[in-house]
N, C-alpha and C positions, 0 to 999 in steps of 0.2 A: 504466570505466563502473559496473564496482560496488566497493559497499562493505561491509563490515563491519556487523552490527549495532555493535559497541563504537565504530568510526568515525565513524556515524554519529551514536551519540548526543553524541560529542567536539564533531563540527561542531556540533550545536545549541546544546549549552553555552556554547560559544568565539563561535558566530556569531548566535544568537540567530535574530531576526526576519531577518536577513540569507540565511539558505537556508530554503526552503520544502520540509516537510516532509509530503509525501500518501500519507496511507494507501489505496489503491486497490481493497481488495475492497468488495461487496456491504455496505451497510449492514445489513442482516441477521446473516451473515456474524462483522461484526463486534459487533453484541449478542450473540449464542450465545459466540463463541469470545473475547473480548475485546479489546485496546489497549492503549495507549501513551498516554499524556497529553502524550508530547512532540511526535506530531505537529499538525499546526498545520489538519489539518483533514484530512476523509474524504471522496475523492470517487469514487468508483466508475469502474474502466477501463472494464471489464465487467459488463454488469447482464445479469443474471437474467430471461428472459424466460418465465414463470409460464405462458406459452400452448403455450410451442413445447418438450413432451418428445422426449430425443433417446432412443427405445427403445434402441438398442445401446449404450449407454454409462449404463443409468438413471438418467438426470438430465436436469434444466433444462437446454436452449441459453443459452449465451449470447452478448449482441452488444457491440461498442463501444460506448461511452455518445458519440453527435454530441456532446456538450456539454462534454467532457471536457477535451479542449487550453483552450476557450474560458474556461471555469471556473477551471482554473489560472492561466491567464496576469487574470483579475480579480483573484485572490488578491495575486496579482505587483503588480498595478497599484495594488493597495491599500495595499500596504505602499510603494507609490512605486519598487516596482524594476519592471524588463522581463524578456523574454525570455531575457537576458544570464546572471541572477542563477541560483545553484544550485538546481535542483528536485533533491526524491530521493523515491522512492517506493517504498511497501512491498505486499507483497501477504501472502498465507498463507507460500510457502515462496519464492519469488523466480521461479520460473521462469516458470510461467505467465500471470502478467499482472503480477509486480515489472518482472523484464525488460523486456519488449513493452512495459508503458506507458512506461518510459524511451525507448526506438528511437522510440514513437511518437510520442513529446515534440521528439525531437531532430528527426525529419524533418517535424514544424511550425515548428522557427526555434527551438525551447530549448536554446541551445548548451550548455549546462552537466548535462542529465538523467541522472541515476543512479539506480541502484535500489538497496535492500539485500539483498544476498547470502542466501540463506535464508529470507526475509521473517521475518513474526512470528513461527512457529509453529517453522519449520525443516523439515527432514527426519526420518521414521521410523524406528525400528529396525528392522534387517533380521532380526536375533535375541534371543531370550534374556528373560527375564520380560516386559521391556515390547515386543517384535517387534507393529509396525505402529504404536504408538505417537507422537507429535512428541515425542522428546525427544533429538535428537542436533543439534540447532544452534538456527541462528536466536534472534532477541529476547527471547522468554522463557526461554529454554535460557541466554543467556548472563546473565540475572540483572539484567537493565537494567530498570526500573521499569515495569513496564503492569497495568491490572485488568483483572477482567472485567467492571466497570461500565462501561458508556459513556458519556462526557463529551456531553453534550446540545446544547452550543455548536458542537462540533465535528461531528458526526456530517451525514452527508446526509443531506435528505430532497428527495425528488423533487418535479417540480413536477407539480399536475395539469388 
């Protein structure tokens, strides 16, 4: 179920429009910290709810995007594929919403969801000049093409 960032970007290359490729944090998120130009589009697992601080954790709650699976599976229909076709999805480091949004793809009917291992950013250093850092895995660590501009075609925006 997961993959590789360097896997991942194999697939796109080899398979093109053929795997569907979702970056899943916070559109925010993704302007501050940057992207990949090879995903195929940015739809948020989890959005950011701006109302509801969670004090013991200082930060934003956040909740499942309802529109999420739906969203994807358009992307799908657009390109003339289904439910069938590969999704893969990226988050910040993979665990907290890379993961999750894949399990939650698959227990909608997306036989094929995966996530990428590490997401974009990856994991922290645990020591040594850069300790707390993103610089021991994940997409950008492995040297795979992204900026920190965001591609404006690609990027969500919410509706209101």
């Amino acid at each position: 179920m997961g993959l590789s960032p360097e896997e991942t970007y194999v697939l796109k290359q080899e398979k093109g429009d053929q795997v569907l490729f979702i970056d899943v944090r916070d559109p925010v998120e993704v302007m501050f910290i940057g992207s990949t130009d090879v995903v195929d589009a940015n739809i948020p697992f989890m959005q950011v709810d701006r109302y509801d601080w969670d004090a013991e954790n200082n930060r934003f709650r956040m909740s499942i995007n309802p529109d999420f699976a739906a969203e994807v599976e358009a992307l799908l229909v657009a390109r003339g594929l289904d439910k069938t076709a590969q999704v893969i999805t990226m988050c910040r480091s993979g665990s907290e919403r890379g993961e999750p949004s894949a399990r939650y793809l698959q227990q909608q009917g997306f036989t094929q969801a995966e996530f990428v291992i590490n997401g974009f950013q990856g994991d922290s250093a645990k020591e040594g000049t850069h300790a707390g850092m993103r610089v021991v895995n994940g997409w950008q660590n492995a040297g795979l093409p992204w900026s920190s501009r965001m591609n404006a075609e690609k990027i969500y925006r919410s509706q209101r």
